[in-house]
C-alpha positions as CSV (number, residue, x, y, z in Angstrom):
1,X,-13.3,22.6,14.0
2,X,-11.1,20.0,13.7
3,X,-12.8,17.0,11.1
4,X,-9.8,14.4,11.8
5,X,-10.3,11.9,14.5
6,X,-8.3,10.6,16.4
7,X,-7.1,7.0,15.0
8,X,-6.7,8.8,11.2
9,X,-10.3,9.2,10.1
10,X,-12.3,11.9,9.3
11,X,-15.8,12.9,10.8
12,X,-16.8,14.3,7.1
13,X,-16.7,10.8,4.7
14,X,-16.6,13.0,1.7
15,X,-13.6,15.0,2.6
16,X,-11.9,11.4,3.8
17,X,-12.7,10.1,0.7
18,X,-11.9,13.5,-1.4
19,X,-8.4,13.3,-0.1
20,X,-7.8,9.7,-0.9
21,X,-9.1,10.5,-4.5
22,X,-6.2,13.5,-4.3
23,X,-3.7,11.0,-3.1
24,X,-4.6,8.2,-5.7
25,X,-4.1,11.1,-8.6
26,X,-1.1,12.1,-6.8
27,X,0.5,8.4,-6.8
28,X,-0.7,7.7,-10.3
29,X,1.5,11.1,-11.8
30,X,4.7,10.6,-9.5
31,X,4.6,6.8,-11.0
32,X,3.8,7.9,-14.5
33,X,7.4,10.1,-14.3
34,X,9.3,7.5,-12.2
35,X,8.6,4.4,-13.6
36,X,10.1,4.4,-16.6
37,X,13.6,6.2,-15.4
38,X,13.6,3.8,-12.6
39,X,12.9,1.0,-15.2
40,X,15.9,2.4,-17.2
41,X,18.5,2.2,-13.9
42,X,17.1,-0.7,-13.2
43,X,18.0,-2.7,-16.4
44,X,21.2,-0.9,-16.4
45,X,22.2,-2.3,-13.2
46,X,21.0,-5.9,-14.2
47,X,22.7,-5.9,-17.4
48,X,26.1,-4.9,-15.5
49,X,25.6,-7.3,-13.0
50,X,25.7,-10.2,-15.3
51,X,29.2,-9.6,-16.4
52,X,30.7,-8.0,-13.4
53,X,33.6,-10.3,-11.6
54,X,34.3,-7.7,-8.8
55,X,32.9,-8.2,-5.4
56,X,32.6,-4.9,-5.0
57,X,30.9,-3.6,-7.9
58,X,28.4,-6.3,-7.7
59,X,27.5,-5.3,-4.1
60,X,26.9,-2.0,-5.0
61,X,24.4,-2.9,-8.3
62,X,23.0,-5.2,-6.2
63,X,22.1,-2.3,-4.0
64,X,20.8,-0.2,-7.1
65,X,18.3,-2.6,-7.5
66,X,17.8,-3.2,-4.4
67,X,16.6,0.4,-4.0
68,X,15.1,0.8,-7.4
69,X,12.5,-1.9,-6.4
70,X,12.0,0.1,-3.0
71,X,10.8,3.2,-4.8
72,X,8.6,0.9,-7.0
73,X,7.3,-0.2,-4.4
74,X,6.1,2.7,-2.0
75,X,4.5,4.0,-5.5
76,X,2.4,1.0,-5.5
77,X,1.7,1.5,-1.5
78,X,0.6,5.0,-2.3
79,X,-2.1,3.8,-5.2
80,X,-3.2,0.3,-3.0
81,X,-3.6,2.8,0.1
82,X,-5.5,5.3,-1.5
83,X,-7.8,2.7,-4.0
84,X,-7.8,-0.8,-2.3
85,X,-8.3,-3.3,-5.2
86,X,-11.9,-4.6,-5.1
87,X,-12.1,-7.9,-3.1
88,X,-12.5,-11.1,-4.6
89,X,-14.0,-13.7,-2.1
90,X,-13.0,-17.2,-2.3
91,X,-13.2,-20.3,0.0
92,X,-10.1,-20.2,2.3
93,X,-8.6,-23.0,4.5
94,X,-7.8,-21.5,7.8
95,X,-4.9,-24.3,8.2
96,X,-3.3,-23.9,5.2
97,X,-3.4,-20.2,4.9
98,X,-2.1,-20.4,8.7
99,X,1.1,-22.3,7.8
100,X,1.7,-19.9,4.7
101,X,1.8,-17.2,7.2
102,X,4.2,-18.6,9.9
103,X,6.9,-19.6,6.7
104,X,6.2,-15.9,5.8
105,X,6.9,-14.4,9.2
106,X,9.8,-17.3,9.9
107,X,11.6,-15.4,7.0
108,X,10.9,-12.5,7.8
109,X,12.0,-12.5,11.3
110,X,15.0,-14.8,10.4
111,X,16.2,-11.8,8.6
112,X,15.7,-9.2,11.2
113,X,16.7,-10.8,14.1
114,X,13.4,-11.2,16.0
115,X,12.4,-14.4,17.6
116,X,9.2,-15.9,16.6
117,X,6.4,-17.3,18.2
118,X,3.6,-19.1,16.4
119,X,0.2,-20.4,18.3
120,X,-2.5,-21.9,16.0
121,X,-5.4,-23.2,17.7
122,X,-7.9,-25.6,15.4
123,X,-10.8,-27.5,17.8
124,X,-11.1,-30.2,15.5
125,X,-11.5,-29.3,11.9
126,X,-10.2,-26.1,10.7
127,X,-13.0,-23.6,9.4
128,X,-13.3,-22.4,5.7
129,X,-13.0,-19.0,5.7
130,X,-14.7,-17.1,3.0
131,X,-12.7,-13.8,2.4
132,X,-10.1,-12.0,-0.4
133,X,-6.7,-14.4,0.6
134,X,-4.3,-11.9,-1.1
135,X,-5.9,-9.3,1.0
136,X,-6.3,-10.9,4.1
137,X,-2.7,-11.8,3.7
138,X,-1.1,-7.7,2.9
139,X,-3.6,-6.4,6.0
140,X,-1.6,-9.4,8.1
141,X,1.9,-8.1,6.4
142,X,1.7,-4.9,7.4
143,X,0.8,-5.6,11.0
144,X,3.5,-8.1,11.4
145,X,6.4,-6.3,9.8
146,X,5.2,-2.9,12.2
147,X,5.7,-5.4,15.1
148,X,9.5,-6.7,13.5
149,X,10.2,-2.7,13.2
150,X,9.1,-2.2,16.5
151,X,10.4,-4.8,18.6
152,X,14.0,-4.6,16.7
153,X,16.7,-6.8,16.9
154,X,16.7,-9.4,20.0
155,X,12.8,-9.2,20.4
156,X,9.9,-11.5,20.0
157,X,7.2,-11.1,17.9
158,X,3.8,-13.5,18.4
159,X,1.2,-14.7,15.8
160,X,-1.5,-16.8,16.9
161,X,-5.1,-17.6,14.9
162,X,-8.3,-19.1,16.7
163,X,-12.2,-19.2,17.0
164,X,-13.5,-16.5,19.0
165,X,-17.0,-15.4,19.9
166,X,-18.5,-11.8,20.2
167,X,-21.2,-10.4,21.4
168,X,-22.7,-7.5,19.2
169,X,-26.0,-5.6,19.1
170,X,-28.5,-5.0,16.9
171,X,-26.6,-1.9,15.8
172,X,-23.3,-3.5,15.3
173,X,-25.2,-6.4,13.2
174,X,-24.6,-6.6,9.4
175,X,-27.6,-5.5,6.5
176,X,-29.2,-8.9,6.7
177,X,-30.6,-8.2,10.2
178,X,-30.4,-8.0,13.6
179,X,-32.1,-11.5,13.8
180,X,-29.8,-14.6,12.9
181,X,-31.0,-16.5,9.9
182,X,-32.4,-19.8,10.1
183,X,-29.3,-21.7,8.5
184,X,-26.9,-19.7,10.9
185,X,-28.3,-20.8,13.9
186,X,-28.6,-24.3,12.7
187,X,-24.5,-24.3,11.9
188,X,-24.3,-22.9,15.4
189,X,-22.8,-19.7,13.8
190,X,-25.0,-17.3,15.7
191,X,-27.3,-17.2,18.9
192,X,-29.8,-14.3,19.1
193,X,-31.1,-13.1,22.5
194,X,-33.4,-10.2,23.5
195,X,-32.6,-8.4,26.8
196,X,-34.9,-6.3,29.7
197,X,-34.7,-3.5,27.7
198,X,-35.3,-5.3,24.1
199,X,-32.2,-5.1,22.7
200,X,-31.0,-8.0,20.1
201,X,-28.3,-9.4,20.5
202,X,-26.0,-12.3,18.8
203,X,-23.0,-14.0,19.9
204,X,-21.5,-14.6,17.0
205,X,-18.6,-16.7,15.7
206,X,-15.2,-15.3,14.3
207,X,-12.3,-16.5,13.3
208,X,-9.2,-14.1,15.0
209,X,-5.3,-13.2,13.6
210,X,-3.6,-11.7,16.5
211,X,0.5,-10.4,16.1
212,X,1.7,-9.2,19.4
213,X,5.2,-7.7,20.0
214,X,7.3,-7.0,23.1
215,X,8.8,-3.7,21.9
216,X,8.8,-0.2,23.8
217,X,5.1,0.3,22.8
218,X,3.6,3.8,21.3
219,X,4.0,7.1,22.5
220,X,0.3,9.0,23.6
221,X,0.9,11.2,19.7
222,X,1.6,7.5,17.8
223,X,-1.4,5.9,19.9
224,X,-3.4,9.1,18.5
225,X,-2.5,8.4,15.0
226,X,-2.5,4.4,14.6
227,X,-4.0,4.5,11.1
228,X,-3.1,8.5,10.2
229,X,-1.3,7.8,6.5
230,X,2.0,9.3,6.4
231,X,2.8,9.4,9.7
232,X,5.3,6.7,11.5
233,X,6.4,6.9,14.9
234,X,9.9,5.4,13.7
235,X,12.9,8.0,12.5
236,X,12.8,9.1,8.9
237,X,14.1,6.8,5.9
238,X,11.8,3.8,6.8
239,X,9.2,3.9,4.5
240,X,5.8,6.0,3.8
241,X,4.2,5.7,6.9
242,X,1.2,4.5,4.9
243,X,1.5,0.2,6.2
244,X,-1.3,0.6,9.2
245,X,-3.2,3.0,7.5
246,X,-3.3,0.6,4.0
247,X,-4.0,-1.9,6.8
248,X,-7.3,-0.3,7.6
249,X,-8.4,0.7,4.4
250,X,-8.3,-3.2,3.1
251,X,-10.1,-4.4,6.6
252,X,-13.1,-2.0,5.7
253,X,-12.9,-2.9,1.9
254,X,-13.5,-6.8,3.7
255,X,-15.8,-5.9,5.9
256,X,-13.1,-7.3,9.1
257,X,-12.8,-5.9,12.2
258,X,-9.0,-4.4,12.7
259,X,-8.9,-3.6,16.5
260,X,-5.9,-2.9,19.0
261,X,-5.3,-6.2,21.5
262,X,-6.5,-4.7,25.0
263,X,-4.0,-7.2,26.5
264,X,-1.3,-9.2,25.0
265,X,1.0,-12.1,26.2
266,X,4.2,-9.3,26.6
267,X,4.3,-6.7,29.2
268,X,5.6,-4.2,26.8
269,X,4.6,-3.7,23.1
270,X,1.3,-3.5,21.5
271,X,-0.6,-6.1,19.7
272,X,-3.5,-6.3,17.2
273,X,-6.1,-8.5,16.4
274,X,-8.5,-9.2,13.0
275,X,-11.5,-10.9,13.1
276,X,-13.5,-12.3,10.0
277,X,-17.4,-13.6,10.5
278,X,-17.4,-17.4,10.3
């Protein structure tokens, strides 16, 4: 019997969560031996570059450290992927947090020649949002900068933010009830119905982050594996694999919802959507 499912979870909890323990041990021994011989080359390199006149010499210790602070880097992936920090709620401005974003993206396509395409929609005032920022902000990261990868040079990538409402079921609902509280449906943030059948129901306010891409799209194996750590439907020498699957592990850690976009603005590509609870 196979205990994986397919988007990269497991039907057993404990074994998902056994193998994330294995993984954090893992990360924490290659990055007890690697961090202090990468710290070594690193300060080498810098302490060269300082002095160097030649072009060429400083291209290539430029590169050293360029690729010293790679390896750093996927070693802290591994850890964050496999124990996501524990959130830290604080009041966010939508707006603000909105326009840190699109300079983020701005750069980042700049650099990888991808057009960019930003569509912020605020009706009126923009909403507080009351979540982690600095996680909010890496779950965003790694879906944008799968989209740059994906759509490659020449393409378009699309961010957009707005209110949203969704209808869930008494199932779907969070601990404090089914029922809406009193305060909730005063501030207009939830309206609770009963159906023929007795159902509760809410439609319920969220606020959404969408990134869309016109790229080729996913193969039926990559579409299989979305949030499967390690694996990357891109050739080898790109990275861990671990971005969408870190992705997912920080939405649950919120409590946001990390979906696939069931249409987008492109006819090619793929597209994803978070929504947080207003």
């Amino acid at each position: 019997m196979n205990d994986e499912k397919k988007d990269g979870r497991f039907e057993n909890p404990g074994l998902e969560q056994k193998l994330f323990d294995a993984c954090a041990e893992t990360a924490a021994g290659i990055g007890h031996e690697l961090n202090n011989p990468l710290a070594i080359i690193a300060g080498h390199a810098q302490s060269l570059l300082k002095n160097e006149t030649s072009e060429e010499k400083r291209r290539r210790l430029a590169a050293i450290l360029e690729q010293t602070t790679r390896a750093y880097e996927m070693i802290v992936d591994l850890r964050t992927f496999a124990r996501p920090p524990r959130p830290k709620a604080t009041e966010v401005d939508a707006a603000k947090f909105c326009d840190e974003w699109a300079r983020r993206e701005a750069k980042r396509c700049e650099e990888n020649d991808v057009r960019l395409e930003t569509a912020f929609e605020f009706a009126g005032n923009a909403p507080t949002l009351t979540t982690d920022e600095a996680m909010l902000a890496a779950i965003l990261n790694a879906l944008t900068k799968n989209a740059v990868e994906a759509t490659g040079p020449g393409g378009t990538m699309r961010i957009f933010a707005r209110e949203t409402v969704k209808r869930w079921e008494a199932s779907a609902l969070d601990e404090e009830g089914a029922s809406a509280s009193q305060e909730e449906k005063q501030n207009g943030n939830a309206v609770s119905e009963r159906d023929s059948n007795g159902t509760v129901a809410e439609n319920v306010r969220f606020w959404e982050f969408g990134v869309e891409d016109d790229g080729p799209g996913l193969s039926v194996e990559a579409q299989e594996l979305l949030f499967a750590p390690y694996f990357s439907g891109r050739q080898a020498g790109r990275g861990l694999g671990v971005g969408l699957a870190k992705a997912r592990r920080f939405a649950d850690a919120l409590g946001v919802e990390l979906t696939r976009l069931d249409a987008t603005t492109f006819k090619t590509g793929w597209g994803w959507r978070v929504l947080l609870r207003l």
